[in-house]
C-alpha positions in Angstrom: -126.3 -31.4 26.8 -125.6 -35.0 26.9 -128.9 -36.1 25.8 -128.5 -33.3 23.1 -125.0 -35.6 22.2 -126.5 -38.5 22.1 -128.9 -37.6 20.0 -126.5 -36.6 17.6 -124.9 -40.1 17.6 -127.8 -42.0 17.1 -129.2 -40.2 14.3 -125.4 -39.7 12.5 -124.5 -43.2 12.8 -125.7 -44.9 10.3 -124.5 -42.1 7.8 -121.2 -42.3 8.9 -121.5 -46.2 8.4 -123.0 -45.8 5.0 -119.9 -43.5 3.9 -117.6 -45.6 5.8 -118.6 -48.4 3.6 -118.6 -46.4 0.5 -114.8 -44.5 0.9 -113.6 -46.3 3.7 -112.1 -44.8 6.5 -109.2 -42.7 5.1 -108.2 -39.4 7.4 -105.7 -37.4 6.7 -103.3 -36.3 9.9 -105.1 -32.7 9.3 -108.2 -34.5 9.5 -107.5 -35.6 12.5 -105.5 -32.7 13.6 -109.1 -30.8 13.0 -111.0 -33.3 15.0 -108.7 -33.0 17.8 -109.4 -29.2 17.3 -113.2 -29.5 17.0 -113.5 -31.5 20.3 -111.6 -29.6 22.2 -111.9 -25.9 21.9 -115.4 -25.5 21.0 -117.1 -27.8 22.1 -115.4 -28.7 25.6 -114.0 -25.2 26.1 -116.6 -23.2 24.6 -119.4 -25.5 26.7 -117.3 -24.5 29.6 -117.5 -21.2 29.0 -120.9 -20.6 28.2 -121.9 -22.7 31.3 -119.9 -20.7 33.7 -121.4 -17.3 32.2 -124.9 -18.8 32.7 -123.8 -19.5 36.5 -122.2 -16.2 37.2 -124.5 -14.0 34.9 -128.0 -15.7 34.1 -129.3 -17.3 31.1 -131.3 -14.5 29.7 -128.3 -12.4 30.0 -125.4 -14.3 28.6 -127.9 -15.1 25.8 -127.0 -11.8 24.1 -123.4 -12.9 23.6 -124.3 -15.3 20.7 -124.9 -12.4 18.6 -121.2 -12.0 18.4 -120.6 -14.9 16.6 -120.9 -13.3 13.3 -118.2 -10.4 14.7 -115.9 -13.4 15.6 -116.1 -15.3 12.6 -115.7 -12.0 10.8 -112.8 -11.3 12.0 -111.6 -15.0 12.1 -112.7 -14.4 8.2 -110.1 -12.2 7.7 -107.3 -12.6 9.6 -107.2 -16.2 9.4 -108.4 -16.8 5.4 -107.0 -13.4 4.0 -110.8 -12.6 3.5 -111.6 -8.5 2.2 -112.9 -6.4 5.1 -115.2 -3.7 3.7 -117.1 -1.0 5.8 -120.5 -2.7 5.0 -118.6 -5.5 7.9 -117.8 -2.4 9.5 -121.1 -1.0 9.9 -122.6 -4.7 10.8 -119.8 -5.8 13.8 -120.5 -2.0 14.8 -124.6 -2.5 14.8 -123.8 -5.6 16.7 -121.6 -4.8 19.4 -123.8 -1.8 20.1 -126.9 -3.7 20.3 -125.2 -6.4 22.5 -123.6 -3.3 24.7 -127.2 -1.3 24.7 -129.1 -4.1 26.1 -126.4 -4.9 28.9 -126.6 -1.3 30.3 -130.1 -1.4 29.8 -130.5 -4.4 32.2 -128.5 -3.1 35.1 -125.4 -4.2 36.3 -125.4 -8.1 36.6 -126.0 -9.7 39.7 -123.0 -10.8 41.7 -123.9 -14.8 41.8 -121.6 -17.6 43.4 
């Protein structure tokens, strides 16, 4: 994950340079309020997460989880930007959480791991 980070940086850099140079470097408190956000709750929190359900339930398992992102933001959509909720999300967050559900009782119970 670092190297994955890093990565990031060195390749982003000189963007952010070049529109540094361009606009300057003008942030709004929400800006930064957002960043704050940002680096904090998904990335060191949801990194944290994910790790520890890799440790306690394998990778192949906890893999399945990322298909409810689009459930989350869904309803993240709605509550949060007053976005419509029609039954065609209905029927898709249901197709997904069955799916995700079917293949964990498919698999078994999940190994007890320390």
């Amino acid at each position: 994950m670092l190297y994955r980070f890093l990565c990031c940086v060195v390749i982003l850099t000189p963007f952010q340079g070049a529109e540094i140079l361009r606009h300057g470097l003008a942030i709004a408190p929400e800006g930064w309020l957002a960043i704050l956000y940002m680096g904090v709750f998904p990335t060191f929190i949801g990194y944290l997460v994910q790790q520890q359900a890799i440790k306690h339930l394998g990778v192949s398992r906890s893999a399945l989880f990322v298909n409810l992102v689009p459930v989350l933001v869904m309803v993240l959509a709605v509550a949060v930007l007053g976005e419509a909720f029609r039954p065609l999300n209905l029927l898709s967050a249901a197709m997904i959480i069955l799916s995700v559900l079917g293949f964990n009782l498919m698999s078994g119970p999940a190994p007890l791991r320390t």
